[in-house]
MDTraj code that builds the backbone (N, CA, C; nanometers):
import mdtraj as md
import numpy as np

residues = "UNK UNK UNK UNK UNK UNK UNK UNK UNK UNK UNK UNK UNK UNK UNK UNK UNK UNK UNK UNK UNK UNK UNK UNK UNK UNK UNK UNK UNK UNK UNK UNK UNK UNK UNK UNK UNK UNK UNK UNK UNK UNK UNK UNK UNK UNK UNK UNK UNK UNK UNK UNK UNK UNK UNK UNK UNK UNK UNK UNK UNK UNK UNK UNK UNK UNK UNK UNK UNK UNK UNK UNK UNK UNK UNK UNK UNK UNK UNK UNK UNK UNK UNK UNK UNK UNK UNK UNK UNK UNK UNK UNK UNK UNK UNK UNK UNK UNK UNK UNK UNK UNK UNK UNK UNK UNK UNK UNK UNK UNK UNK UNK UNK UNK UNK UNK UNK UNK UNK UNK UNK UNK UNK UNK UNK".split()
xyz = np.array([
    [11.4660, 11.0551, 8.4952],
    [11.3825, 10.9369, 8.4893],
    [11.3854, 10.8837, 8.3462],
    [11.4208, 10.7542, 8.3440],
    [11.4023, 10.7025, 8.1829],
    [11.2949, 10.6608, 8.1459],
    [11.2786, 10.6450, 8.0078],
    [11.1739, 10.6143, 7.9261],
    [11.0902, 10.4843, 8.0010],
    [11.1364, 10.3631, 8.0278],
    [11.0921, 10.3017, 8.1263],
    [11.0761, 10.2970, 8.2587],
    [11.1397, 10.3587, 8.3131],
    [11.0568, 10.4028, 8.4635],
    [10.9187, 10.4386, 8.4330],
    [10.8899, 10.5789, 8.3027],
    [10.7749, 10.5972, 8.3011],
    [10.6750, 10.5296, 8.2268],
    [10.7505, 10.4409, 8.1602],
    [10.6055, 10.3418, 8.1210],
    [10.5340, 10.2405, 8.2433],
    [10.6992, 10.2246, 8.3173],
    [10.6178, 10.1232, 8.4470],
    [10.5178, 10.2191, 8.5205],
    [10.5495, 10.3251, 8.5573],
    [10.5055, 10.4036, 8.6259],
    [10.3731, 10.4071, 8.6051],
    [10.3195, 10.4378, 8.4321],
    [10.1899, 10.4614, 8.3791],
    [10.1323, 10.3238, 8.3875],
    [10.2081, 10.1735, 8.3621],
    [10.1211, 10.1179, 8.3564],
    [10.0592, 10.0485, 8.4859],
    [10.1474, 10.0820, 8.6494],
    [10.1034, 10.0822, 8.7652],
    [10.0129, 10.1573, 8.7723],
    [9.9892, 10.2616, 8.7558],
    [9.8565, 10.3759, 8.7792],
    [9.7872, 10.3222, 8.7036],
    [9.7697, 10.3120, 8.5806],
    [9.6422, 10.2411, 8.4945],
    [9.5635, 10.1112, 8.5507],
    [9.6462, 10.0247, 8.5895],
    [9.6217, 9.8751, 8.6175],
    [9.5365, 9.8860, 8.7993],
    [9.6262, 10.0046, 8.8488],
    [9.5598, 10.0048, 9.0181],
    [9.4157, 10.1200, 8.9895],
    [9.4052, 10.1852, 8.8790],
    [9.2784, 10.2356, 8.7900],
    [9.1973, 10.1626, 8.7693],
    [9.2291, 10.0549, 8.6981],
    [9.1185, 9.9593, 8.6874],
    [9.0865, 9.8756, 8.7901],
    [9.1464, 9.8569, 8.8477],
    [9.0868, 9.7492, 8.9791],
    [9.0399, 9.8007, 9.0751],
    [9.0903, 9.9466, 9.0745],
    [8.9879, 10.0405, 9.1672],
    [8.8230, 10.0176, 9.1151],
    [8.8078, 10.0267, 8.9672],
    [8.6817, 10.0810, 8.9311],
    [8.6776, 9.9085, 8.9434],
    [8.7234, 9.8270, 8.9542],
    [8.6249, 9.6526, 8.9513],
    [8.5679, 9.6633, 9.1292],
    [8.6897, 9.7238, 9.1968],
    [8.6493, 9.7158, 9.3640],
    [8.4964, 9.7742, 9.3686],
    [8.4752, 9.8835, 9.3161],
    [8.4246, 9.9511, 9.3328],
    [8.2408, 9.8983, 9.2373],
    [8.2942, 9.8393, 9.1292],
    [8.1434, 9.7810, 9.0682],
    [8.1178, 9.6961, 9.1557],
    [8.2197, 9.6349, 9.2494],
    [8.1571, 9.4845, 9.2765],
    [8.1211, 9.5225, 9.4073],
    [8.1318, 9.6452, 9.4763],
    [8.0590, 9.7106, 9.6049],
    [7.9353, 9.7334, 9.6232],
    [7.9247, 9.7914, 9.4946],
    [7.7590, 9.8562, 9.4360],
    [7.6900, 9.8352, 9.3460],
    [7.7234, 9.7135, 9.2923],
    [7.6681, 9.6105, 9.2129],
    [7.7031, 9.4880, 9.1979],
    [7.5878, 9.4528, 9.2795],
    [7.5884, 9.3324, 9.3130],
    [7.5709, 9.2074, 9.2202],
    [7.5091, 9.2253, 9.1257],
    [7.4814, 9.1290, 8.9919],
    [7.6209, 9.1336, 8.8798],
    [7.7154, 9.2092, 8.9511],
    [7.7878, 9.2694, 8.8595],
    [7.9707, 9.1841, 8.9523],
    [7.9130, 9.1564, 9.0468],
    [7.9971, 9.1164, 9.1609],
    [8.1177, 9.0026, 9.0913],
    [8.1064, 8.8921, 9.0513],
    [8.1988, 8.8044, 9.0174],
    [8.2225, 8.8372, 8.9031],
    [8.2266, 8.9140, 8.8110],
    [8.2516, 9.0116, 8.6955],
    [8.3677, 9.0805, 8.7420],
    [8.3580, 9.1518, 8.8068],
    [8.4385, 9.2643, 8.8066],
    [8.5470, 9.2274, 8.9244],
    [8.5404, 9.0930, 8.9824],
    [8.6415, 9.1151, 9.1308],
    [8.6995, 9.0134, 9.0731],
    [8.7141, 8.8894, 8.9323],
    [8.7503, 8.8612, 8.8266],
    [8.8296, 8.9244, 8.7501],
    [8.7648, 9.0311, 8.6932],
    [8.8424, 9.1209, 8.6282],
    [8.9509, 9.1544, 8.7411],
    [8.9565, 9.2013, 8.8564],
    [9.0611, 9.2643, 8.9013],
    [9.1788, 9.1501, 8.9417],
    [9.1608, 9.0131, 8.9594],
    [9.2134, 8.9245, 9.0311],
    [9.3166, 8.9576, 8.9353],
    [9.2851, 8.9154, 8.7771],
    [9.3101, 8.9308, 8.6259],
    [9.4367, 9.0255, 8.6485],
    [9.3842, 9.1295, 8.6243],
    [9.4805, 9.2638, 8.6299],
    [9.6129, 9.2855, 8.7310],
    [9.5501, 9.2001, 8.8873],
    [9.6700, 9.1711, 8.9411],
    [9.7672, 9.0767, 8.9230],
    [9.7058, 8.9748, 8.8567],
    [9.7944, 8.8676, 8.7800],
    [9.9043, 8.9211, 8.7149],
    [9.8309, 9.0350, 8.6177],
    [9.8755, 9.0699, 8.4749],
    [10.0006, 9.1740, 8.5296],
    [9.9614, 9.2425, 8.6251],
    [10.0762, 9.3549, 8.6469],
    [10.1945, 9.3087, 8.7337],
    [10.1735, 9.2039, 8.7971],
    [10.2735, 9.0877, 8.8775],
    [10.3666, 9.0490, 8.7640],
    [10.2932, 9.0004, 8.6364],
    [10.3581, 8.9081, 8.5616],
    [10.4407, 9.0207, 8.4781],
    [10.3717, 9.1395, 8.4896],
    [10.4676, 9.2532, 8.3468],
    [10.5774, 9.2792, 8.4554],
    [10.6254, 9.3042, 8.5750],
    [10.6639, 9.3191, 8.6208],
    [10.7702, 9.2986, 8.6813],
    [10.7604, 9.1169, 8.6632],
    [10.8129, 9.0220, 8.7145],
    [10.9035, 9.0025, 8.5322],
    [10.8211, 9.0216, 8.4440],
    [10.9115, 9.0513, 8.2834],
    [10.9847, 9.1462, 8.2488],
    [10.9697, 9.2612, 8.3137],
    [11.0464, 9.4276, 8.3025],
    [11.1980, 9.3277, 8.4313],
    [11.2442, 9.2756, 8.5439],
    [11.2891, 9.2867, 8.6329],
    [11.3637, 9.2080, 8.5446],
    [11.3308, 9.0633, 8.4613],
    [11.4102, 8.9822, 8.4064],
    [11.5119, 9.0366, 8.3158],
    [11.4038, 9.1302, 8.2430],
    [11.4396, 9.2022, 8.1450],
    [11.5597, 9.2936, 8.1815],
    [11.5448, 9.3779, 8.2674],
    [11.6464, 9.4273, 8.3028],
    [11.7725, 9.3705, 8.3751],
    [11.7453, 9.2694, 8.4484],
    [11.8558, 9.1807, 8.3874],
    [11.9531, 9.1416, 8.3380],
    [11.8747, 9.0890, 8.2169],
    [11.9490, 9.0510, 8.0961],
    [12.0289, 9.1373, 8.0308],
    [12.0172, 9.2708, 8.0206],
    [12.0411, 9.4039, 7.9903],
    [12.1766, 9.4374, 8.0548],
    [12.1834, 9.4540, 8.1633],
    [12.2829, 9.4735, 8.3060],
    [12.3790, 9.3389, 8.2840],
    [12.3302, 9.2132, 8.2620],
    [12.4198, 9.1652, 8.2565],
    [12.4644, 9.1825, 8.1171],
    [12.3994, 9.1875, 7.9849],
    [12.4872, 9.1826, 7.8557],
    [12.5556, 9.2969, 7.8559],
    [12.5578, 9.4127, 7.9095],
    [12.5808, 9.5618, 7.9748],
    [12.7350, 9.4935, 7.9880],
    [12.7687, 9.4156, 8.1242],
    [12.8861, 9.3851, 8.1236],
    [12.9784, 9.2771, 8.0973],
    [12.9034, 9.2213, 7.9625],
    [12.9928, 9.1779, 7.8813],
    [12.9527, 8.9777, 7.9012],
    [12.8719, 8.9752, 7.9982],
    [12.8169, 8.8427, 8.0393],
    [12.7630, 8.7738, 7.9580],
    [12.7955, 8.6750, 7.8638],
    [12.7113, 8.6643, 7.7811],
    [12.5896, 8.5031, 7.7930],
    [12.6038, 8.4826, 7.9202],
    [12.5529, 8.3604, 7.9491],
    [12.4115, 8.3528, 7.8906],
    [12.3437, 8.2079, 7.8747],
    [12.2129, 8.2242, 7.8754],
    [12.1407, 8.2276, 7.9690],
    [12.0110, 8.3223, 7.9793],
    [11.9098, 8.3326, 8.1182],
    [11.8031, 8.3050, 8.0503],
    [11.7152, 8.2798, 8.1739],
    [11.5639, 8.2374, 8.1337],
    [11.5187, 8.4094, 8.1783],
    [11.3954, 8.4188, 8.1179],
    [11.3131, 8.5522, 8.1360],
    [11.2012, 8.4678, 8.2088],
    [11.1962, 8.3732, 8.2857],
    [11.0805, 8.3245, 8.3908],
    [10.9500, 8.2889, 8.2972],
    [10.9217, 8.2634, 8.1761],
    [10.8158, 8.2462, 8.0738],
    [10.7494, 8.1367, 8.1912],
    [10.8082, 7.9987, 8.2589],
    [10.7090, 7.8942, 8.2956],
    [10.6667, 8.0020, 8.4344],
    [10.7172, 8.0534, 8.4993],
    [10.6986, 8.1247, 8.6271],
    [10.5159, 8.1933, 8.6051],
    [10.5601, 8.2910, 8.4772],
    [10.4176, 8.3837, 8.4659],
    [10.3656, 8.2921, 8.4110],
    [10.3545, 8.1852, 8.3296],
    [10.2726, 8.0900, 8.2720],
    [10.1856, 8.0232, 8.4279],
    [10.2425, 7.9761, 8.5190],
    [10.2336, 7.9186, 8.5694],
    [10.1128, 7.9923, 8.7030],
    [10.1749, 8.1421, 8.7132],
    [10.1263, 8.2672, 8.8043],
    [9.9594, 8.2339, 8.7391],
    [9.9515, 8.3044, 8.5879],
    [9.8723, 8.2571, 8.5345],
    [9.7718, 8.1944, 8.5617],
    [9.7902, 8.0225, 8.5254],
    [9.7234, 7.9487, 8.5658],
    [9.6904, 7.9013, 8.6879],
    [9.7387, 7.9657, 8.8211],
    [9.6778, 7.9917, 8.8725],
    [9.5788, 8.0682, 8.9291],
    [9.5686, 8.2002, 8.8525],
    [9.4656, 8.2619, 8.9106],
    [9.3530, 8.1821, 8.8221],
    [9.3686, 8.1657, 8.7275],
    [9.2469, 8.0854, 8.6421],
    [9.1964, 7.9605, 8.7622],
    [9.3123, 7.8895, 8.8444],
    [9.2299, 7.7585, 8.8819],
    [9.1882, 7.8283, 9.0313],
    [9.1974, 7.9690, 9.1013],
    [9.1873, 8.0340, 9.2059],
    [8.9941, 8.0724, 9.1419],
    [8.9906, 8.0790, 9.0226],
    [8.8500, 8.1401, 8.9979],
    [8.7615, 8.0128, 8.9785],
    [8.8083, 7.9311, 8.9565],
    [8.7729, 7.7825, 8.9238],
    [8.7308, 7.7342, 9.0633],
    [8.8017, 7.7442, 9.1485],
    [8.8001, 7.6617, 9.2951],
    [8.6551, 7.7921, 9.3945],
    [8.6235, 7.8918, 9.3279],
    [8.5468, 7.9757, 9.4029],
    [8.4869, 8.0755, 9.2881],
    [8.4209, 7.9991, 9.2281],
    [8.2812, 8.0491, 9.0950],
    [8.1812, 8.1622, 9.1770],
    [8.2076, 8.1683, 9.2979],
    [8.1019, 8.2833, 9.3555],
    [8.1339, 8.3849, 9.3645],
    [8.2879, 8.3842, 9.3892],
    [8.3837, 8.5171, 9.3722],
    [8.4249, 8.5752, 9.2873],
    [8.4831, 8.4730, 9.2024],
    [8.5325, 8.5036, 9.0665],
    [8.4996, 8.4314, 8.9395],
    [8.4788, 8.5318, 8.8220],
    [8.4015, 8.4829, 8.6696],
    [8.5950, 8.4311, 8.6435],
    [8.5177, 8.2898, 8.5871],
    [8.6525, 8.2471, 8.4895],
    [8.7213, 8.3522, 8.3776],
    [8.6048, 8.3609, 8.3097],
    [8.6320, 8.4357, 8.2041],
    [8.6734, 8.5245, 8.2412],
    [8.6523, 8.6606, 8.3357],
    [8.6784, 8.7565, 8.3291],
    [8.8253, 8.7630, 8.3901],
    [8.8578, 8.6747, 8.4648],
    [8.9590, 8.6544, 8.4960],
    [9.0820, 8.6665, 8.4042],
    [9.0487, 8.5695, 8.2772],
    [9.1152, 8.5282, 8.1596],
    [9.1335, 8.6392, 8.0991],
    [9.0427, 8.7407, 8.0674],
    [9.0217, 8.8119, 7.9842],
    [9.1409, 8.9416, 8.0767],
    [9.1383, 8.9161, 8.2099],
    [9.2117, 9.0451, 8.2847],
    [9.3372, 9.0224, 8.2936],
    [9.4205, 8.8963, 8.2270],
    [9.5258, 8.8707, 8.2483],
    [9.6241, 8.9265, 8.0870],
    [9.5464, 9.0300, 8.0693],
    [9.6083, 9.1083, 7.9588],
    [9.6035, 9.2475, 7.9909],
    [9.5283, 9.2802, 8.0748],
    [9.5068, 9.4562, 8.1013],
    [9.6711, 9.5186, 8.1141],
    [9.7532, 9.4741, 8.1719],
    [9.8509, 9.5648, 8.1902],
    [9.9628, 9.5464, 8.0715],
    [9.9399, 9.4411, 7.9477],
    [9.9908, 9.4615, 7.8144],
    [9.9323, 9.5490, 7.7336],
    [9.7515, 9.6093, 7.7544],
    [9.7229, 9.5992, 7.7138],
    [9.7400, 9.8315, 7.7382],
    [9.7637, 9.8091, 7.8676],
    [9.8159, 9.9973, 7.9298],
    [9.9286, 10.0141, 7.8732],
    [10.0436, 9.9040, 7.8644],
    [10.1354, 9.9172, 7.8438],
    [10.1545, 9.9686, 7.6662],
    [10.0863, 9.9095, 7.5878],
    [10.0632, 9.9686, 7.4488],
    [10.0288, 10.0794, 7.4825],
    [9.8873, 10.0919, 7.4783],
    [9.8242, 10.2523, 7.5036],
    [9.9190, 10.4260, 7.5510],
    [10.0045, 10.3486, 7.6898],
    [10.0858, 10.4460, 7.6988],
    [10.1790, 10.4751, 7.6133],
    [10.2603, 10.3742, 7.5256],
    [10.3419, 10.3714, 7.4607],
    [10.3079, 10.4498, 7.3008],
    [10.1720, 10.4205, 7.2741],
    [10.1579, 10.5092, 7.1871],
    [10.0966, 10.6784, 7.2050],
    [10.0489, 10.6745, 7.3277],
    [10.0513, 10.8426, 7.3774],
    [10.1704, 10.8965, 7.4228],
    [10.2529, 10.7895, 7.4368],
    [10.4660, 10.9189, 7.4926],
    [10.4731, 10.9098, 7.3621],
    [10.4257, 10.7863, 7.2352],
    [10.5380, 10.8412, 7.1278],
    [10.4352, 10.9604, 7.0584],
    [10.3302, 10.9994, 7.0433],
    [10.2665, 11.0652, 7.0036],
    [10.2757, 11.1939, 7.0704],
    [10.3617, 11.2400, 7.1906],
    [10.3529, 11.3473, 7.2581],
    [10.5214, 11.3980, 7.2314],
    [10.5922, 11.3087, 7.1991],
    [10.7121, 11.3039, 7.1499],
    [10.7337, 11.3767, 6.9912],
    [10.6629, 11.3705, 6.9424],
    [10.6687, 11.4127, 6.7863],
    [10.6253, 11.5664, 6.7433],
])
top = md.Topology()
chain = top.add_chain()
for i, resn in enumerate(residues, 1):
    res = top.add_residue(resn, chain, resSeq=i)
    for name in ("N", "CA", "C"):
        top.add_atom(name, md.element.get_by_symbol(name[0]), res)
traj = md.Trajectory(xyz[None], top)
């Protein structure tokens, strides 16, 4: 298994971690409800979009691999776009989902993706 398999790997478990624990605030707390099912919309955004950047990425790789040297897009308007929609998905239904938290969740799986990266290189040394 390579070094990236297991970062995707960690940052799928982290990201379906956290949206477990938003499922789960917004079950049994109710004041807490468009907070946290926000936050998770967020996180699924976020791990779609790292995802959908690791696939490009690899890619580009495979093809410069064999010698291809064309230019490709890495999909930047695609996740821009993924993006802004979950923002106008929280917009169109304020009872379900906090804007903000939304916004704020569309970084969680950059944000696993560091974290793990500095616990393999720290377990590495």
């Amino acid at each position: 298994m390579s070094e990236l398999t297991r970062y995707r790997r960690g940052m799928i478990a982290t990201v379906m971690y956290v949206m477990m624990i938003c499922f789960l605030t917004a079950a049994f707390v109710p004041s807490l409800e468009a907070i946290a099912l926000g936050l998770a919309l967020g996180a699924a955004i976020s791990l779609i979009n790292a995802l959908y950047l690791g696939h490009k990425v690899k890619k580009v790789a495979d093809g410069a691999a064999e010698g291809n040297l064309k230019r490709v897009n890495l999909g930047f308007l695609t996740r821009a776009a993924l993006a802004v929609l979950g923002i106008f998905i929280s917009m169109r239904y304020p009872q379900y989902f906090n804007t903000y938290a939304v916004a704020g969740g569309l970084v969680i799986a950059q944000f696993s993706l560091l974290i793990i990266g500095i616990v393999m290189s720290r377990k590495e040394i």
